[in-house]
Kinemage of the C-alpha trace (Angstrom):
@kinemage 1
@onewidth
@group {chain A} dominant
@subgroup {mainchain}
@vectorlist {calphas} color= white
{ca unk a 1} P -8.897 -22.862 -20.296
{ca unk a 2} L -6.980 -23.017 -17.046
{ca unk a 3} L -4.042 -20.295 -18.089
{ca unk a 4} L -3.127 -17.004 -16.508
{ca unk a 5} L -3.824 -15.181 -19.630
{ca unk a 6} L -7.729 -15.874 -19.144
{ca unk a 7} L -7.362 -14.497 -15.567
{ca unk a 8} L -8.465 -10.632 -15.160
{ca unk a 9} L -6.163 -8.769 -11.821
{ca unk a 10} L -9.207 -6.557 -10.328
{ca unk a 11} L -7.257 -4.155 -7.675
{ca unk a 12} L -9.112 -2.021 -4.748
{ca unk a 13} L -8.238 1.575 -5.044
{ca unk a 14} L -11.065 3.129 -3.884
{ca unk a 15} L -11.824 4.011 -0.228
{ca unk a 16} L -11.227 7.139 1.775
{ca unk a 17} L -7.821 5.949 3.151
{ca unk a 18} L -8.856 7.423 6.422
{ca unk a 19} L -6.467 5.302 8.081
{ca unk a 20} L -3.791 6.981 6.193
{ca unk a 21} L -5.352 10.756 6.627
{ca unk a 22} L -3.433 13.217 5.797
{ca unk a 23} L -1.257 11.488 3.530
{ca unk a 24} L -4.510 10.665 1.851
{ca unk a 25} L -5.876 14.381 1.719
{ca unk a 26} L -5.275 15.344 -1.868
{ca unk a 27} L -5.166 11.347 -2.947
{ca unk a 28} L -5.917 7.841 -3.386
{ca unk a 29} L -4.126 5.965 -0.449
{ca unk a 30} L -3.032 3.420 -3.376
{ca unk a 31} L -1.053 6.626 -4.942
{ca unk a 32} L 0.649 7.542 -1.719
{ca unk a 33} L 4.898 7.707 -2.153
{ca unk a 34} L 6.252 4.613 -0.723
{ca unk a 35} L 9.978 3.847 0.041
{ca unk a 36} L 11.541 7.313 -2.038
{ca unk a 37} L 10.012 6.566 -5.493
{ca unk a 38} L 7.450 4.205 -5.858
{ca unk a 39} L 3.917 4.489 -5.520
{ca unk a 40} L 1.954 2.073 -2.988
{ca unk a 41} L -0.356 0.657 -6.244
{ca unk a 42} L 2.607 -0.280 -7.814
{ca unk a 43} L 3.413 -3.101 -5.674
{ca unk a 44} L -0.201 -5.344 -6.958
{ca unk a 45} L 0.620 -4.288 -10.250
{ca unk a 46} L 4.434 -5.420 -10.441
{ca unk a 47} L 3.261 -8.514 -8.969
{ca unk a 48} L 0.392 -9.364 -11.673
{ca unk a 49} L 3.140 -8.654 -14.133
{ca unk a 50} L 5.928 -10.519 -12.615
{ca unk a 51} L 3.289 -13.924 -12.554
{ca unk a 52} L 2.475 -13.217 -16.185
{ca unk a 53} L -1.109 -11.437 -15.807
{ca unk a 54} L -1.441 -8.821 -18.166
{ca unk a 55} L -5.328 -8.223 -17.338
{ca unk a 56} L -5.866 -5.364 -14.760
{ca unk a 57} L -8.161 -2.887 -13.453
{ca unk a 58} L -8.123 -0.693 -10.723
{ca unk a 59} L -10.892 -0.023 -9.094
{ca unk a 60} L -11.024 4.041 -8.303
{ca unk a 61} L -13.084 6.302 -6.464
{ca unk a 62} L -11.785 9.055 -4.028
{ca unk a 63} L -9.364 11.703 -4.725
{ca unk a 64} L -7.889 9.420 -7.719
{ca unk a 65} L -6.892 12.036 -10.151
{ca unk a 66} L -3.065 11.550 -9.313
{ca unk a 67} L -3.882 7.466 -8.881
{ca unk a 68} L -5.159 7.744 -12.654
{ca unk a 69} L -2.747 10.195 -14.327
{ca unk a 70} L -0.071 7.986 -12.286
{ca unk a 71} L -1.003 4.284 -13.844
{ca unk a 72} L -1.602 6.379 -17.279
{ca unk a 73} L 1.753 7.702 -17.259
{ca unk a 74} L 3.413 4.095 -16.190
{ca unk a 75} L 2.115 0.952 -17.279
{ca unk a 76} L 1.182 0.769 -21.078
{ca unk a 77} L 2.122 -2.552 -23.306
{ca unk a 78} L 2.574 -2.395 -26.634
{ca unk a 79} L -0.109 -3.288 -29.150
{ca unk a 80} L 1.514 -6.921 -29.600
{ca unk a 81} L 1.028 -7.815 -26.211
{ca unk a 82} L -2.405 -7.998 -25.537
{ca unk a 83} L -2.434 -6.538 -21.534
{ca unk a 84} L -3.421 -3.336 -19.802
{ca unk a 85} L -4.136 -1.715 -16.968
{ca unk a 86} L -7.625 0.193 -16.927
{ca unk a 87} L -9.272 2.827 -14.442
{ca unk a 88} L -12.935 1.608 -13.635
{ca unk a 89} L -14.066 4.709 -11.321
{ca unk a 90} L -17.019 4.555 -9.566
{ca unk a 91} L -19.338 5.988 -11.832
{ca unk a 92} L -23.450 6.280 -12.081
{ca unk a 93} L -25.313 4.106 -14.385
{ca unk a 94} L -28.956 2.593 -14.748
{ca unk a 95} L -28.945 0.215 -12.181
{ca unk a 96} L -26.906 2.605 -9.200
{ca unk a 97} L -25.892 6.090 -8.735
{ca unk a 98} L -23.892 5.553 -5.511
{ca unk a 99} L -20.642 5.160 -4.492
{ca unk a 100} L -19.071 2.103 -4.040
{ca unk a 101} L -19.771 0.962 -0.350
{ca unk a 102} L -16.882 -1.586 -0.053
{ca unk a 103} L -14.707 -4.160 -1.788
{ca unk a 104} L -17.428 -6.346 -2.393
{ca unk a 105} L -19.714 -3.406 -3.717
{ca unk a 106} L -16.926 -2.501 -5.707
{ca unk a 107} L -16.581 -5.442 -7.684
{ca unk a 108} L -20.604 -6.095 -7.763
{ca unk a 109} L -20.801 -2.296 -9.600
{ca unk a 110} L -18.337 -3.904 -12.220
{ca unk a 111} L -19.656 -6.920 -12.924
{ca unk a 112} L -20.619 -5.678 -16.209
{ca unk a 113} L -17.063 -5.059 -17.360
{ca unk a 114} L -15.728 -8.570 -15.644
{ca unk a 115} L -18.223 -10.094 -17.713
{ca unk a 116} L -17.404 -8.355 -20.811
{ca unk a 117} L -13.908 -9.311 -20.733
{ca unk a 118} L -14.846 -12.874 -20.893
{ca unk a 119} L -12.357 -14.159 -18.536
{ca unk a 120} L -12.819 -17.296 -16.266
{ca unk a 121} L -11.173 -16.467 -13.514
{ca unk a 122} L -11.075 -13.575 -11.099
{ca unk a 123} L -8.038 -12.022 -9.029
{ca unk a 124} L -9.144 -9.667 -6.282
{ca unk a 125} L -6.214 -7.761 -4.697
{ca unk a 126} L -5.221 -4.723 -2.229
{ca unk a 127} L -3.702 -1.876 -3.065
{ca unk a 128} L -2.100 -1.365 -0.004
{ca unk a 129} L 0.139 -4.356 1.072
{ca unk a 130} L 3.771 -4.937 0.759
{ca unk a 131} L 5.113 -8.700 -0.858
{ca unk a 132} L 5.408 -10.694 -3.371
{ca unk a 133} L 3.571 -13.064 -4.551
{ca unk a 134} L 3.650 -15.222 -7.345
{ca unk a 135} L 0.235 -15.356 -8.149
{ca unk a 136} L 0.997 -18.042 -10.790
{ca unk a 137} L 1.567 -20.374 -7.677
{ca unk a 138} L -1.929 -20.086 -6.037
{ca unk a 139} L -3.601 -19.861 -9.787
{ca unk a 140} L -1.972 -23.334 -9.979
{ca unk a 141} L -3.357 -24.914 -6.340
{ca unk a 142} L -6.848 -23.258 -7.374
{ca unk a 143} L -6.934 -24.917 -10.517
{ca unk a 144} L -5.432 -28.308 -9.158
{ca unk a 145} L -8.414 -28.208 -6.123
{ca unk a 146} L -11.068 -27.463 -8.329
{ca unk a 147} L -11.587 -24.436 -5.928
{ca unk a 148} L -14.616 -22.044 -6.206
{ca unk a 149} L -12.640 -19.641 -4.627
{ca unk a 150} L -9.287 -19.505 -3.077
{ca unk a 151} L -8.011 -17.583 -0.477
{ca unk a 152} L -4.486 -16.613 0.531
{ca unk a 153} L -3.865 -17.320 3.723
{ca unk a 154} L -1.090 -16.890 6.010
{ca unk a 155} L 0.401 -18.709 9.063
{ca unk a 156} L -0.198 -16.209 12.211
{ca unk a 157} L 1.052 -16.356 15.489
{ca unk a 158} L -1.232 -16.500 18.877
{ca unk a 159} L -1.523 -13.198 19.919
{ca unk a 160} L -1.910 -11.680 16.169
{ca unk a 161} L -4.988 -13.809 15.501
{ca unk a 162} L -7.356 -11.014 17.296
{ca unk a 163} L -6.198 -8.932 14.080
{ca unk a 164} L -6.820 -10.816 11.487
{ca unk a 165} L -10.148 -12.820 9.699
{ca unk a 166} L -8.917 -16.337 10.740
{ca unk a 167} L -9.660 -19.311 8.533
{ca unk a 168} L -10.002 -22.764 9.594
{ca unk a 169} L -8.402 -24.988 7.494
{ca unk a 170} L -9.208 -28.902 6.887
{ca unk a 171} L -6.606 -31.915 6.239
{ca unk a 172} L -7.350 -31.196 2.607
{ca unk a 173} L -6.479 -27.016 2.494
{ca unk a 174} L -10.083 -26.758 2.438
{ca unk a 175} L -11.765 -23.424 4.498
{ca unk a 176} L -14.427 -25.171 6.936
{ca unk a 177} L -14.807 -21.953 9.418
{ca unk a 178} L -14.212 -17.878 9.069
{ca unk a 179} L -14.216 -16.011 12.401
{ca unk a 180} L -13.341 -12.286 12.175
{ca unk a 181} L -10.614 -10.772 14.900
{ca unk a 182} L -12.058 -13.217 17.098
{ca unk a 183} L -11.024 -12.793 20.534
{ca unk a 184} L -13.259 -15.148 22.552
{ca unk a 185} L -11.082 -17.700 24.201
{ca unk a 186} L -13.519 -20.240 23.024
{ca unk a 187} L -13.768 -18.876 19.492
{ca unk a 188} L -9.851 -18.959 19.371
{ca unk a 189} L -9.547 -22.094 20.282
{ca unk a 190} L -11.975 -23.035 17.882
{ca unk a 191} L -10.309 -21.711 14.878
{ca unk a 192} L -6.733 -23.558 15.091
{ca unk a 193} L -5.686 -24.952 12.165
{ca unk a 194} L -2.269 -26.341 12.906
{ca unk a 195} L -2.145 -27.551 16.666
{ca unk a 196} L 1.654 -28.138 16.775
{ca unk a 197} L 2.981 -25.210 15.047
{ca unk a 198} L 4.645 -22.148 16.228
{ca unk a 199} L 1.882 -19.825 13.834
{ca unk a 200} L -1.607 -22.378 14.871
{ca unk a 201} L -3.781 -19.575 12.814
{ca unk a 202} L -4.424 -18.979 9.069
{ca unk a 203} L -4.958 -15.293 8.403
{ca unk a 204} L -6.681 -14.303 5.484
{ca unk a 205} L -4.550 -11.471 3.303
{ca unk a 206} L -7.014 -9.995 1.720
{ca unk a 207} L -6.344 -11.936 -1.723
{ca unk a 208} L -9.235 -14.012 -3.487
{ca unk a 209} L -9.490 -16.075 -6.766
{ca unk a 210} L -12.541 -16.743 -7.860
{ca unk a 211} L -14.350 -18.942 -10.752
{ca unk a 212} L -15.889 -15.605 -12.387
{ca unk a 213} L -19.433 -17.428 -12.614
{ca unk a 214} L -19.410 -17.933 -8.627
{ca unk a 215} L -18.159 -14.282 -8.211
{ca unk a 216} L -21.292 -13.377 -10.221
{ca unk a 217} L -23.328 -15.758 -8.390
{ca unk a 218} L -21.883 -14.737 -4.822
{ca unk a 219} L -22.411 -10.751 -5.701
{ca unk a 220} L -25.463 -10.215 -8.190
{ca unk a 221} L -28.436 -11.083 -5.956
{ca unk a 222} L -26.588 -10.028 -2.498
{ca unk a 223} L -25.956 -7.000 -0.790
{ca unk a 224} L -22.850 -7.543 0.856
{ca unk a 225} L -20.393 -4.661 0.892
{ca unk a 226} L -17.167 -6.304 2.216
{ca unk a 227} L -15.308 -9.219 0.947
{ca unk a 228} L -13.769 -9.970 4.395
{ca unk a 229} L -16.847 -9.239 6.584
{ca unk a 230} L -19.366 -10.691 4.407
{ca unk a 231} L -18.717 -12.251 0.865
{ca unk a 232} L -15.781 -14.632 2.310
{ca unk a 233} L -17.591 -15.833 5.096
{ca unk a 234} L -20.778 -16.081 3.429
{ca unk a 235} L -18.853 -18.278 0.311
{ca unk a 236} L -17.255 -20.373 3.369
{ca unk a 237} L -20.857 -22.019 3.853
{ca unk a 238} L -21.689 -22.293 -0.046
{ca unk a 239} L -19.018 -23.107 -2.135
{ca unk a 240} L -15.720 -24.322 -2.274
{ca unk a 241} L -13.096 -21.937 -0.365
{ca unk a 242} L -9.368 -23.441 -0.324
{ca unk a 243} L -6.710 -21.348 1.600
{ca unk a 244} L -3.517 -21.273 -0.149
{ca unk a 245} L -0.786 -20.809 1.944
{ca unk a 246} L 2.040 -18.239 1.689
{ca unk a 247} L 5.056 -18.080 3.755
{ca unk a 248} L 6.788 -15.129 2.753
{ca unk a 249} L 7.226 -11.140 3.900
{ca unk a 250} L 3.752 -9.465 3.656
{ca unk a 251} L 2.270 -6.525 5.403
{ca unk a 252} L -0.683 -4.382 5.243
{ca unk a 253} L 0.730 -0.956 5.409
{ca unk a 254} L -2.916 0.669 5.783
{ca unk a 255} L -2.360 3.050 8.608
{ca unk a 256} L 0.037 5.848 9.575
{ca unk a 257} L 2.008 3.315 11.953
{ca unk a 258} L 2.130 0.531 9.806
{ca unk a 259} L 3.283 2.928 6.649
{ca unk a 260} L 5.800 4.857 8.843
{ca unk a 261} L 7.275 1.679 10.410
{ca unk a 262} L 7.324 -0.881 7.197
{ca unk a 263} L 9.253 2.422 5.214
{ca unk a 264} L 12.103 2.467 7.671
{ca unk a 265} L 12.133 -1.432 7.908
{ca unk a 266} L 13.415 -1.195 4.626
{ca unk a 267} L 16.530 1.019 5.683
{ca unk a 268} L 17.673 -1.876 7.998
{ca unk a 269} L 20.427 -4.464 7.067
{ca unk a 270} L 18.594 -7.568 8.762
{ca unk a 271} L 15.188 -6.061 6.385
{ca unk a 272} L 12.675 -8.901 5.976
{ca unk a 273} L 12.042 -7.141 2.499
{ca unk a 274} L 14.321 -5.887 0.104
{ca unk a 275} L 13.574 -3.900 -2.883
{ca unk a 276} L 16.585 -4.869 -4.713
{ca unk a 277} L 15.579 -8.216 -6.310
{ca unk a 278} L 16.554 -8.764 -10.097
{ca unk a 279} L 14.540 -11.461 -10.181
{ca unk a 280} L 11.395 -9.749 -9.526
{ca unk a 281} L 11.347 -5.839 -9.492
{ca unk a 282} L 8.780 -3.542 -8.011
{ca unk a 283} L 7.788 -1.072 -11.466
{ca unk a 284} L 7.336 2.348 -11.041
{ca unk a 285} L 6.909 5.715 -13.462
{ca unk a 286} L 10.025 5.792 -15.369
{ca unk a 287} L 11.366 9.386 -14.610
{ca unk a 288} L 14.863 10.900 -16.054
{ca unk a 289} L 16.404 12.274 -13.244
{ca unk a 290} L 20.304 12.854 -12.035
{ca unk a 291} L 21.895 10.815 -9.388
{ca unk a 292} L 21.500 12.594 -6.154
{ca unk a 293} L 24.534 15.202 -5.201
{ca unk a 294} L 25.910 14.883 -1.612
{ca unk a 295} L 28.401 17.183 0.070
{ca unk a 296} L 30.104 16.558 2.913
{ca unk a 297} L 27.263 14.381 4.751
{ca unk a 298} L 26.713 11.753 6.558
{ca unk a 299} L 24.314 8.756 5.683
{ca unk a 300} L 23.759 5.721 7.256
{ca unk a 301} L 20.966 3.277 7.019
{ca unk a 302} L 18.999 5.197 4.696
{ca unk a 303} L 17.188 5.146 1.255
{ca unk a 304} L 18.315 7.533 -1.326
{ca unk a 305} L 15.861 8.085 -3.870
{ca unk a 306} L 17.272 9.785 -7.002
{ca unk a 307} L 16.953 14.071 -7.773
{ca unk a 308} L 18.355 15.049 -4.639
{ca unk a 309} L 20.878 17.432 -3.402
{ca unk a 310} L 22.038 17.312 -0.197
{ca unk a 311} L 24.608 19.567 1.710
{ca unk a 312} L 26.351 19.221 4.776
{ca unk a 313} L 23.737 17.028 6.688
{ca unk a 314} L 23.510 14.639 8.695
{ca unk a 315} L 20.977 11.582 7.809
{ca unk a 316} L 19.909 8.333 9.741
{ca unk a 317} L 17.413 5.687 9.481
{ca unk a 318} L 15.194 7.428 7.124
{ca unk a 319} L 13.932 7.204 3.634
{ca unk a 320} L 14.522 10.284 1.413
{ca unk a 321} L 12.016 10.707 -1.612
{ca unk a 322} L 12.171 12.154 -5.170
{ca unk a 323} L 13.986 15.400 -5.755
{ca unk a 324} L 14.664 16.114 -1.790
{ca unk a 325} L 16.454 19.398 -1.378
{ca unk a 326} L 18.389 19.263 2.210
{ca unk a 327} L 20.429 21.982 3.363
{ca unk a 328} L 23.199 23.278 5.280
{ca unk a 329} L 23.258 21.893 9.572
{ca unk a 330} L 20.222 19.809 8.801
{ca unk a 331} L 19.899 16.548 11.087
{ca unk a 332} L 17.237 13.812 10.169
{ca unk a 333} L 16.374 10.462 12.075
{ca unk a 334} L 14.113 7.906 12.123
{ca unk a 335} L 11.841 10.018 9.139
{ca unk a 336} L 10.282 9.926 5.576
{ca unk a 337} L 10.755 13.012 3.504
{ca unk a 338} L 8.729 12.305 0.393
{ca unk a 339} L 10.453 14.836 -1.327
{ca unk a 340} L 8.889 16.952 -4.065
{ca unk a 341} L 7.730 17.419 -8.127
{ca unk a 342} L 10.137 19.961 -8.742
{ca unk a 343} L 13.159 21.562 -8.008
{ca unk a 344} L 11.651 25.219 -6.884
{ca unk a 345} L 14.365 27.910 -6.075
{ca unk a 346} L 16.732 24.605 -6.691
{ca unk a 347} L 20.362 25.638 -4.866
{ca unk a 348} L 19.880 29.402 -5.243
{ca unk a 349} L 22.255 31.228 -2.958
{ca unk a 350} L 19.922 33.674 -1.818
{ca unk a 351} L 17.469 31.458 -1.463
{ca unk a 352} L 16.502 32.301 2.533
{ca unk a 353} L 15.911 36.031 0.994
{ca unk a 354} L 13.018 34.580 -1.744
{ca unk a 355} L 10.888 33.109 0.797
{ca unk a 356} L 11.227 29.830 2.841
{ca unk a 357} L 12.287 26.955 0.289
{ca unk a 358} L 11.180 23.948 -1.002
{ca unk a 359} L 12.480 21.133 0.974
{ca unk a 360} L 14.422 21.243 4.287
{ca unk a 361} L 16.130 24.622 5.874
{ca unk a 362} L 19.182 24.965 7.232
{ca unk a 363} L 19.523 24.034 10.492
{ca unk a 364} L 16.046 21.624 11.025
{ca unk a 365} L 16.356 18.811 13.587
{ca unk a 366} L 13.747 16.592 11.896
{ca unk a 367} L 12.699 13.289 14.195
{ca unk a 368} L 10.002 10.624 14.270
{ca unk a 369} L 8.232 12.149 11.464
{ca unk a 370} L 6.702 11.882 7.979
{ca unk a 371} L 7.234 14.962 5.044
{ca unk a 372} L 5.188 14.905 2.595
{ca unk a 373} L 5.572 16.445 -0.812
{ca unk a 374} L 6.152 19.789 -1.851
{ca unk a 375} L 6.628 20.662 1.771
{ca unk a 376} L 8.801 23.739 2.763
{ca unk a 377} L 10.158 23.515 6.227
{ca unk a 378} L 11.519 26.925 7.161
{ca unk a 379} L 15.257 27.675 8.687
{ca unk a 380} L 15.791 26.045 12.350
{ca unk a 381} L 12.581 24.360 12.652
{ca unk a 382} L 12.602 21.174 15.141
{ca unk a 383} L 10.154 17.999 14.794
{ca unk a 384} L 10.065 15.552 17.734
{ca unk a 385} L 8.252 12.172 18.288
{ca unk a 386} L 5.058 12.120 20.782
{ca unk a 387} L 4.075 9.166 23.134
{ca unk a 388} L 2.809 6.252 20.834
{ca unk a 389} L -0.616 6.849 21.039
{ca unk a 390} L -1.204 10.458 20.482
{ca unk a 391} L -3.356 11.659 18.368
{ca unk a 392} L -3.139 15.514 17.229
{ca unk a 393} L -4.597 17.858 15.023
{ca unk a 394} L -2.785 21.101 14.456
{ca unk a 395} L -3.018 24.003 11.345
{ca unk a 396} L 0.249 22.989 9.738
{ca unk a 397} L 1.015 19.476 11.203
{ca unk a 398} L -0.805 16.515 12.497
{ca unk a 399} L 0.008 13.711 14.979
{ca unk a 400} L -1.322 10.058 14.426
{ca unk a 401} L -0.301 7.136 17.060
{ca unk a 402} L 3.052 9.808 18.374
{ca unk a 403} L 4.281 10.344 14.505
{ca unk a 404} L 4.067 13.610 13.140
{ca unk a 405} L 2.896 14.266 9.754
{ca unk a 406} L 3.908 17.252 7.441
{ca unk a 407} L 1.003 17.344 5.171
{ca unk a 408} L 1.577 17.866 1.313
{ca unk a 409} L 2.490 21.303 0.132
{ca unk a 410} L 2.527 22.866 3.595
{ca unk a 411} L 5.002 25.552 4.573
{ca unk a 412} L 6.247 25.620 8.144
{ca unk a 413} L 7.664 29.210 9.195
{ca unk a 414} L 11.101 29.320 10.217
{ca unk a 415} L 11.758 28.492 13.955
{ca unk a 416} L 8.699 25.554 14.268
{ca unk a 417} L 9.242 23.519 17.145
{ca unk a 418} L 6.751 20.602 17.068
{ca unk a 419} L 7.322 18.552 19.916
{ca unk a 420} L 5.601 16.857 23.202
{ca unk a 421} L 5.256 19.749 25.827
């Protein structure tokens, strides 16, 4: 039956994330803090939910115990409703004791459990992109083509096509060709899909809907590891692959530059993506925390997450996380403090006499950079931007494409000065 209730969500939130090192040391890149309170898993979940698909796994492997106790601690329906979310780690059995090798691997390890839920259709998705999506939408072209699989599929400009897997695209939506960041001028020219149009490409984005029988059929007597690299194109030449088209904000936020730029996108007023949408919110872990206190500081183009405390600073074009404590002479631009899980020596007045604190000292000049949790930046300490480009590795502080990263739980001694030399 063609319905959204027989359609199972399966979610990648496995891999390394060594894109995303170190915000990925001690987790899952799909549990790293996004935009002050969310989590970056919650944004394929809300979506599922949104469209009316109560069916969802998430597929697990490294560093997931935070992924796991975070999806425990957030999304559970009542008894009435018939939905979940469930954890399928990467796990030995009879037939593999290795890890999962890639998307495709991933889902070809759980084949077992797709077919025990008894679904008929399939929903592969990231767990690292930023839209939404009404999957209800493409469920409905799938069904309407017949499709074997469908794949969502963007309009790309020129020069972003050497990115992207392109799909080529009949008169009838129907995927003919797959070429993978081609960037043969031949190959290019090859792959364009709309000849007139501003955006000639199709980009895949890393979304497939499958018939569950040709998933099975596609995966069970293959080896392929990768859905992009391998099962896509290879299901290109033997089935039927439709590209669905969607027009609206998406990005894949899958490296340090992508992360660090989409977060402060969202600080601007002219943001392709807002968060505030009643219509269609982005769910998160429900925490019970106070508004955030501010004296005499100034804030401008900035998201406030809620728990914080904030004196006499001075804040722009940043995003400021969960329980951020930010202190006397402080300046911040262009950053991402991800704030921390508690409070510490919260407001103590002899707090510089305990130790350095949680949170920012008095005095930091913070720029160009990304906090993570539970991070204690010592009194005076200054953080510049590098050249775009560099690439650092450092005790207490790393540098990826000229951003510097504050790893988790670090403390910085009073009087740091990270900057270019």
């Amino acid at each position: 039956m063609q319905t959204l209730d027989n359609t199972l969500a399966v979610i990648m939130g496995g891999g390394q994330g060594t894109r995303l090192f170190p915000l990925t040391q001690q987790r899952a890149k799909p549990a790293v803090p996004f935009a002050g309170k969310y989590r970056l898993i919650d944004v394929p979940i809300s979506n599922c939910i949104n469209s009316g698909i109560y069916k969802i796994a998430v597929l697990t492997q490294f560093n997931s115990v935070s992924l796991h106790r975070h999806i425990s601690n957030t999304y559970n329906f009542d008894s009435f409703h018939g939905g979940y979310v469930q954890i399928w780690a990467a796990e030995q059995t009879g037939e593999s004791n290795s890890w999962y090798q890639g998307t495709a691997d991933a889902v070809r390890k759980q084949l077992f459990e797709i077919k025990t839920t008894g679904v008929p259709f399939v929903l592969i998705l990231a767990g690292d992109h930023l839209y939404r999506m009404n999957y209800a939408a493409m469920a409905a072209f799938h069904w309407k083509k017949d499709a074997d699989v469908t794949v969502a599929v963007q309009p790309i400009l020129r020069e972003d096509a050497p990115r992207y897997g392109v799909l080529k695209r009949d008169a009838d939506e129907r995927i003919i060709r797959f070429a993978e960041k081609p960037k043969d001028e031949k190959m290019l020219a090859e792959m364009i899909s709309q000849p007139a149009a501003e955006k000639p490409y199709f980009g895949s984005m890393g979304i497939y809907l499958f018939k569950t029988d040709v998933l099975c059929e596609l995966l069970e007597h293959t080896n392929y590891d990768d859905f992009g690299k391998h099962a896509i194109p290879a299901a290109v030449n033997e089935f039927q692959v439709y590209g669905y088209s969607y027009d609206g904000f998406w990005a894949d936020i899958g490296t340090i530059r992508a992360f660090y730029e989409t977060n402060l996108m969202l600080t601007d007023d002219e943001s392709p993506f807002s968060l505030i949408d009643e219509g269609w919110p982005i769910y998160t872990h429900a925490r019970f925390l106070p508004g955030s206190e501010i004296e005499n500081s100034q804030i401008s183009h900035t998201l406030l997450a809620e728990g914080c405390w904030i004196k006499d600073a001075q804040i722009s074009h940043s995003v400021i996380g969960l329980r951020s404590q930010i202190r006397k002479g402080v300046v911040i631009k262009d950053s991402i403090i991800m704030g921390a899980d508690s409070y510490g020596f919260f407001r103590a007045r002899d707090v510089e006499e305990k130790g350095i604190p949680l949170g920012i000292g008095n005095d930091c000049y913070i720029e160009g950079a990304i906090i993570d949790k539970n991070t204690h930046i010592g009194r005076g300490t200054t953080i510049l931007p590098f050249p775009r480009g560099t690439e650092l590795d450092a005790p207490n502080w790393t540098v990826r494409d000229g951003i510097v990263v504050i790893p988790k739980n670090t403390i910085l001694s009073p009087g740091t000065h990270i900057a270019p030399s």
